[in-house]
C-alpha positions in Angstrom: 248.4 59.2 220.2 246.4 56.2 218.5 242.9 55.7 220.2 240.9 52.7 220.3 237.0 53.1 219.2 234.8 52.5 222.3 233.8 49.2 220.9 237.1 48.0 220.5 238.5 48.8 224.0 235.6 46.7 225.3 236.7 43.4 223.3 240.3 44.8 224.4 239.1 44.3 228.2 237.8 41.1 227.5 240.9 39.8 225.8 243.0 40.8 228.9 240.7 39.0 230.9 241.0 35.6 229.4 244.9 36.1 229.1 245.2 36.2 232.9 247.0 33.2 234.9 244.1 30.7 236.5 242.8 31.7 239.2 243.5 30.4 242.8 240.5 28.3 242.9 241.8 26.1 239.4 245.0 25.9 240.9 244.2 24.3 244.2 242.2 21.7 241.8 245.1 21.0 240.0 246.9 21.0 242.9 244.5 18.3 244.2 244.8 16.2 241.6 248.4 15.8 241.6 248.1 14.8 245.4 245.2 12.6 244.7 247.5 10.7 241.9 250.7 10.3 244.1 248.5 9.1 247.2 247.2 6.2 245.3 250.0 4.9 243.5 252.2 5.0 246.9 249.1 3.6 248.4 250.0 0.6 246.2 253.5 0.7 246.6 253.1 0.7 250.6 250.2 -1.7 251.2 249.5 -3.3 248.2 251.6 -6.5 249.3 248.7 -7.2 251.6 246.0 -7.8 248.5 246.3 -11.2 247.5 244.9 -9.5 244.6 247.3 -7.0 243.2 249.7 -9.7 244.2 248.2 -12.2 241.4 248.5 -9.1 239.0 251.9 -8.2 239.3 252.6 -11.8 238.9 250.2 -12.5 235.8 252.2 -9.0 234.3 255.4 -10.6 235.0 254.6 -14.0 233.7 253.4 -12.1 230.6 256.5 -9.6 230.0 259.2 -12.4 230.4 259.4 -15.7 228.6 256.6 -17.7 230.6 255.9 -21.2 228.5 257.2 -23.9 230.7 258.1 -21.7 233.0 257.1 -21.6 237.0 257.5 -17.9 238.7 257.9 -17.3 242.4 258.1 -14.4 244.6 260.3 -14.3 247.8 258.1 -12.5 250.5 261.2 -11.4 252.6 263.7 -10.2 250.2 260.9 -8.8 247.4 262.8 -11.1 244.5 260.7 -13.2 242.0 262.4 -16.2 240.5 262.0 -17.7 236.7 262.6 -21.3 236.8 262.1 -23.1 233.5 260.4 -26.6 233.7 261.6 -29.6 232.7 261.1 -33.7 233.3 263.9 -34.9 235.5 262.5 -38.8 236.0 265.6 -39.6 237.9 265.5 -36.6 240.4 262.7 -38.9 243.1 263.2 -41.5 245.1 262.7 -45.0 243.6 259.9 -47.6 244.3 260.0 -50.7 245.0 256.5 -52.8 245.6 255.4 -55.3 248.6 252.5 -57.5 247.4 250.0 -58.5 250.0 248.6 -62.0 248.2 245.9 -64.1 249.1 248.6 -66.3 251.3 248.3 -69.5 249.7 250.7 -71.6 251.8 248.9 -70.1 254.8 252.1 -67.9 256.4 249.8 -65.0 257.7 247.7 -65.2 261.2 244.6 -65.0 258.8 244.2 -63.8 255.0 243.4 -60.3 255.1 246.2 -60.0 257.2 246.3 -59.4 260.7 247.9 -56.4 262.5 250.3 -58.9 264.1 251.0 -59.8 260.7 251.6 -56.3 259.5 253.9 -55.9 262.3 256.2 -58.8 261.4 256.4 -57.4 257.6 257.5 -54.1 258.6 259.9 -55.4 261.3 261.4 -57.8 258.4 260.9 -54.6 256.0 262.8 -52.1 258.4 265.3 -55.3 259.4 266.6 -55.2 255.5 267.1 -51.5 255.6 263.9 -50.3 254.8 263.5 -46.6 255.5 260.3 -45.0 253.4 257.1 -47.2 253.6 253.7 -46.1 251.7 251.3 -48.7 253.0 248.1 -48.4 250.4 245.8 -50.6 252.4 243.2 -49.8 255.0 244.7 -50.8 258.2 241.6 -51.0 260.4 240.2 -54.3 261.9 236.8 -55.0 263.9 236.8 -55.8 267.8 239.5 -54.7 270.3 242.9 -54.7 268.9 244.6 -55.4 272.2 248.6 -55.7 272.5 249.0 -56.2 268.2 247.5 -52.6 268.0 250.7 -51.2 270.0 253.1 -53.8 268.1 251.8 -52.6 264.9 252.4 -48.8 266.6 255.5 -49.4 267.4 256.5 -50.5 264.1 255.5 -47.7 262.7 257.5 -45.8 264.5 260.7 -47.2 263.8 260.5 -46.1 259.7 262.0 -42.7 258.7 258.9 -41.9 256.6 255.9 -44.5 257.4 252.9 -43.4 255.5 249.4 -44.6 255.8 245.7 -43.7 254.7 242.6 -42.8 255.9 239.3 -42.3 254.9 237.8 -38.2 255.6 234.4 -37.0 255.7 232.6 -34.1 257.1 230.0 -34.5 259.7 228.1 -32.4 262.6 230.5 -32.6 264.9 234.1 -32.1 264.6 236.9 -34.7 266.0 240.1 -34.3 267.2 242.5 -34.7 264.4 244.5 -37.6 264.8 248.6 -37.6 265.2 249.5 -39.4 262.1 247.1 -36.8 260.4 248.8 -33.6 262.4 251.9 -34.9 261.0 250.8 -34.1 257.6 249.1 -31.3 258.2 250.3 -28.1 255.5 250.1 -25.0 256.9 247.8 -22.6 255.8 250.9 -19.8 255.5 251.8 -21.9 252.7 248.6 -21.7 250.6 247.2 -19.2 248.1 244.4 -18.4 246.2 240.8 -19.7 247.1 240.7 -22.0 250.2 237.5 -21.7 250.0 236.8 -24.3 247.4 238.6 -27.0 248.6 236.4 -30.0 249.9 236.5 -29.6 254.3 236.7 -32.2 256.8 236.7 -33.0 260.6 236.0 -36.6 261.0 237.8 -39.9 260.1 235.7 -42.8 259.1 236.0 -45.3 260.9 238.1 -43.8 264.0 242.2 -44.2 263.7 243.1 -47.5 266.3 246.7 -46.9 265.7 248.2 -44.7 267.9 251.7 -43.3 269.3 252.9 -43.8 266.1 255.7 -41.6 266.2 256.7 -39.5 263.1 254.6 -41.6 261.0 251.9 -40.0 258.6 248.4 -40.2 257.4 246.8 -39.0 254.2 243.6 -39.5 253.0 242.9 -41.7 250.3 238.6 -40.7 250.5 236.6 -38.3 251.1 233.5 -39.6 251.7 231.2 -35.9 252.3 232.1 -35.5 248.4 231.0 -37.9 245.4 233.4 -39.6 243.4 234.2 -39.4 240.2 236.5 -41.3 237.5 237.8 -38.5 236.3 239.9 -36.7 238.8 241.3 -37.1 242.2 241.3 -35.0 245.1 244.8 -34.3 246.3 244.1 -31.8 248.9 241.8 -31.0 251.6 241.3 -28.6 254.7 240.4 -29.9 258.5 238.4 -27.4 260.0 240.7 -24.5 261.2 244.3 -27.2 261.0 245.6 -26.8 257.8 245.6 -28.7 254.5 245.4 -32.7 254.3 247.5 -34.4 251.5 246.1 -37.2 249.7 248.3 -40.8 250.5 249.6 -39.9 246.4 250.9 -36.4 247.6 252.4 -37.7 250.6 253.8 -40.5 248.8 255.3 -37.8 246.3 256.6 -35.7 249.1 258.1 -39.0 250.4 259.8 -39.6 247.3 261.0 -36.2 246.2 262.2 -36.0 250.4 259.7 -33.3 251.4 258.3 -32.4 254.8 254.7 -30.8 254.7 256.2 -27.2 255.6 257.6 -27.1 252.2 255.0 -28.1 250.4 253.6 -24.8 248.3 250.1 -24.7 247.2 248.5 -22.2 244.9 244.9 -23.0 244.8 243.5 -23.3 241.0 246.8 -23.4 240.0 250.1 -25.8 241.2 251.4 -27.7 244.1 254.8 -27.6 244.5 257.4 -29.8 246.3 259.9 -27.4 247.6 261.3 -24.5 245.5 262.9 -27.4 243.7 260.8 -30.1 243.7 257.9 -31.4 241.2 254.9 -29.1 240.2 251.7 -31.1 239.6 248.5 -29.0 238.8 245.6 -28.4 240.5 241.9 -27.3 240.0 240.2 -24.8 241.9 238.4 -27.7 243.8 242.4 -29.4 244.5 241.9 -32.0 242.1 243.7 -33.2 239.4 243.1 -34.8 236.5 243.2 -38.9 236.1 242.5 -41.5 233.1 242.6 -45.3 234.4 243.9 -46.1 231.3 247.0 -43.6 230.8 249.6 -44.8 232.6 251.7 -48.1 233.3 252.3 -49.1 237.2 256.6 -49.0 236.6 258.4 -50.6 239.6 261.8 -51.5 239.9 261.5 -54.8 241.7 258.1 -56.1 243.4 258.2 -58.5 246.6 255.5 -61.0 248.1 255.0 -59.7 251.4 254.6 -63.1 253.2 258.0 -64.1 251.3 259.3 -61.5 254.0 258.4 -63.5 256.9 259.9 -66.9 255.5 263.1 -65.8 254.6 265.1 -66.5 257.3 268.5 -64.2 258.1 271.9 -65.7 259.4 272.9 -63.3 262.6 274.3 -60.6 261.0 273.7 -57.4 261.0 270.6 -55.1 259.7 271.8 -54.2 255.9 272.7 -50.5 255.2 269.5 -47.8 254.9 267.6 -48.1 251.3 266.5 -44.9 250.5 263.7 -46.8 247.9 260.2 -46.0 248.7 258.7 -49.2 249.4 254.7 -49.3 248.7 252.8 -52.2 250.5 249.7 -52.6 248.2 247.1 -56.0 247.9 247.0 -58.1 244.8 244.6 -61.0 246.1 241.1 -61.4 245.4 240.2 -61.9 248.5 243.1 -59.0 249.7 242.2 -56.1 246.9 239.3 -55.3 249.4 241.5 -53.7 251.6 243.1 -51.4 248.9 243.0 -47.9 250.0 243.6 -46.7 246.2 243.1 -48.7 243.0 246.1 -50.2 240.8 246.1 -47.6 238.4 245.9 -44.6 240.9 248.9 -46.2 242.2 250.2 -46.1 239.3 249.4 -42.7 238.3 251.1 -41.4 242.0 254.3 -43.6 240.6 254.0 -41.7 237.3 253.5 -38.2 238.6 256.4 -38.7 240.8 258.5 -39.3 238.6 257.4 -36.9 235.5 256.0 -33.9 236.8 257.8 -31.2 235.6 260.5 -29.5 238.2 262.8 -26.7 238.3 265.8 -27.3 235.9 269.3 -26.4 237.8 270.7 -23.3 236.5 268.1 -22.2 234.3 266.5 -20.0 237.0 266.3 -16.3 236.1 265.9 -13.5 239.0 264.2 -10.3 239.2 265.4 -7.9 242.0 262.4 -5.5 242.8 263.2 -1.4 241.8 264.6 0.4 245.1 261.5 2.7 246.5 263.0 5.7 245.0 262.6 4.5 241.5 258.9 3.3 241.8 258.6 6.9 243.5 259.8 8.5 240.7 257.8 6.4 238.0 254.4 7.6 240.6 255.8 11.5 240.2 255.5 11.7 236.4 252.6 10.1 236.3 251.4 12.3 238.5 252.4 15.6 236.3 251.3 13.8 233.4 248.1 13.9 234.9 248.6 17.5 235.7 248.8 18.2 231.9 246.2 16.1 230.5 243.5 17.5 232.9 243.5 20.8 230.8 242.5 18.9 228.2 239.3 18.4 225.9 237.1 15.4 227.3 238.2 13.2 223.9 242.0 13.7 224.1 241.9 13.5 227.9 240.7 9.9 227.9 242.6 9.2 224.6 246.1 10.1 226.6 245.2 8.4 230.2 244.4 5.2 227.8 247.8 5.3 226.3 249.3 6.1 229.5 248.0 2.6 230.9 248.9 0.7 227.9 252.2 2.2 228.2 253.1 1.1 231.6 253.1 -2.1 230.2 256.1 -1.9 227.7 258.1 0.2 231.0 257.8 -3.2 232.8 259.1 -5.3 229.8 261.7 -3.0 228.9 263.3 -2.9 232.8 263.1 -6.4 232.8 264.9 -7.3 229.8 267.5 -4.7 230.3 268.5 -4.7 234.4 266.2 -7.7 235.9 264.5 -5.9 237.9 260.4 -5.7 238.6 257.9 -3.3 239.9 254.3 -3.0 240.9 252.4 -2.5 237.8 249.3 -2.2 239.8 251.0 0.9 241.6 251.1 3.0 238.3 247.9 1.8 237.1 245.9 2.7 240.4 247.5 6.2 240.0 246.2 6.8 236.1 242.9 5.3 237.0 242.6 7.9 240.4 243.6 10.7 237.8 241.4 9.5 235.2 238.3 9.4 237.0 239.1 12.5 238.8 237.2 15.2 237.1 238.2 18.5 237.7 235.3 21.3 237.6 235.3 23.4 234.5 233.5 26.9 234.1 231.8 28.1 231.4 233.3 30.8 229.5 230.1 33.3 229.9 229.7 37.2 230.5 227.6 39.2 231.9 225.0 41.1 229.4 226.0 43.9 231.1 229.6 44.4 229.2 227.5 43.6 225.9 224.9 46.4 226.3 227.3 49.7 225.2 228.2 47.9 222.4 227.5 50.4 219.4 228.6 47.5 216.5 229.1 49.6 213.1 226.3 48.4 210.7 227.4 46.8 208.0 226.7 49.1 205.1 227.1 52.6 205.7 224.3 55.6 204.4 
């Protein structure tokens, strides 16, 4: 029977030792890990929907693995289904305008020259008499002393319009008001925003007080903001009232009026867009809710234009009011002694007109949708991460962080590929916040050292023999 020298059986021993399975103690840590991996990307997959955060991710990832140029992405909330709709100019798709000068009333028709609100009255009953249905009125309607009776005509007139818009002048003061009607009217709910409210100019006060009131469904946007400075270079079109909701500039709401939007379906995206509707315009906005405006870029194009105080001449045989015009009429002063009254220049007017009519909006048809992977699948995709992360721990330091790298990079082409090949989507920030947890968990490692004690009978043979 062969014999091992006592020197060799000890190395023998140790040999044996090394080739044993982990012990207990490794395994729970692997064991660990794996848990620690699964918990975080379901984490994700469970709760994520409630970070506005990982919700701008999966969306910038999206945007970036599909065909994004000209292209506006939106997720449904309720059925978990993001749409692709490609952009284009549809200048026929709004409403068409149609302009009422107010001049300085040479022949003398109007009660006095600014007009009077019992002269405003009479234009929009003759306005609404001819069929008028959508009215953007673009000059300051406030007067000094006590309005009386005309204030309550001029009301009442108001009311009568489908969509009567006027403006207002904002600022933000000590003490907050009560927000007007016409303004509540306007008002965009806050479940409609995104992104960084925070930024947007705030007010509580209009300057000077609203003396129109019961004015029915008719609508107020602001056309100032007088608690920020103006510039010449851009133009705020949104701002929040205290704890209301978002105010529309009178442009906005005169785009909304145009594309036939009520302020619930307006969509705002802070930094970003405003959009009309899931199929309406999308006109871009700064982080502050501006957007950007050259006096000199655009052309004031209206298809016919009307003296106003030509309105209260004409005279009408007794028949009956002509059929509803679906035109957007804007009421806007071209006298020098009436341009005072303007609430917006000539060439923000024309701007609004312009952006109406060429922002870009959803094309028909071209939409592309992405159903969200059932549960079990994002499961799944969580699990081998998970055992991937298993196998690297046993790793050397260098290749350990080498594979988790490639791992994130990877998760990258997954989303691409099931996009492209069954339209569906998943939470890249699930995957991700599982290979970070298992990257940065560090499992402890023993060293590989003896005792002196096994070492000490060791009778090594010298190496040249007597």
């Amino acid at each position: 029977m062969m014999t091992h020298p006592p020197e060799t059986a000890d190395l023998a021993t140790l040999a044996e030792k090394h080739s044993q399975p982990k012990s207990p103690y490794k395994m729970r840590s692997y064991l660990a890990l794996f848990l620690l991996t699964m918990m975080a990307g379901l984490a994700v997959i469970f709760y994520g929907h409630r970070v506005r955060l990982i919700h701008d991710v999966d969306i910038a990832c999206i945007k970036a693995a599909a065909p994004s140029e000209g292209r506006l992405y939106l997720l449904d909330e309720k059925s978990q289904v993001i749409t692709s709709h490609l952009l284009t100019q549809q200048p026929d798709k709004s409403r068409k305008f149609k302009l009422i000068t107010i001049t300085d009333d040479p022949d003398q028709i109007y009660e006095r020259t600014p007009p009077s609100p019992l002269d405003y009255a009479v234009i929009l009953h003759r306005l609404h008499h001819q069929g008028a249905e959508n009215i953007v009125i673009n000059t300051q309607l406030t007067w000094d002393g006590d309005l009386g009776i005309t204030a309550t005509a001029l009301s009442n007139k108001l009311a009568e319009f489908t969509n009567a818009n006027i403006s207002l002048n904002l600022t933000r003061g000590a003490a907050t008001h009560e927000l007007p009607e016409a303004l509540q009217q306007s008002i965009i709910p806050f479940s409609n925003v995104s992104g960084n409210v925070k930024l947007l100019p705030v007010v509580n006060q209009v300057t000077p007080p609203n003396a129109l009131s019961n004015t029915g469904k008719t609508r107020a946007g602001f056309s100032k903001i007088e608690s920020i400075p103006e510039t010449t270079d851009v133009i705020p079109m949104i701002c929040v009232w205290q704890d209301k909701g978002i105010v529309p500039s009178i442009e906005l709401l005169a785009i909304m009026t145009a594309h036939q939007i009520n302020p619930d379906q307006v969509i705002i995206h802070c930094g970003k867009y405003i959009q009309l509707g899931h199929d309406g315009p999308v006109i871009p906005i700064s982080k502050f809710g501006e957007i950007s405006f050259s006096s000199s870029a655009h052309q004031l194009k209206i298809t016919s234009t009307t003296a106003a105080e030509n309105l209260i001449t004409r005279v009408d045989t007794e028949k009956a009011p002509t059929p509803a015009d679906t035109d957007v009429y804007l009421i806007h002063a071209v006298g020098e002694k009436t341009k005072a009254t303007n609430a917006i220049s000539a060439e923000r007017l024309a701007a609004m007109v312009h952006w109406s009519q060429f922002s870009p909006t959803p094309a028909p048809g071209k939409s592309i949708q992405y159903q969200r992977l059932p549960l079990w699948a994002d499961i799944i995709i969580i699990f081998d991460i998970a055992l991937a992360a298993w196998f690297f721990a046993s790793l050397s330091r260098g290749n350990r962080h080498l594979t988790f790298a490639l791992t994130a990079l990877l998760t990258f082409p997954l989303l691409i590929s099931i996009m492209e090949v069954t339209q569906h989507w998943f939470s890249i920030s699930a995957p991700l916040a599982a290979i970070i947890m298992a990257w940065l968990t560090l499992l402890p490692r023993k060293k590989n050292t003896h005792p002196i004690e096994e070492y000490s009978n060791t009778n090594p043979k010298p190496i040249i023999s007597e």
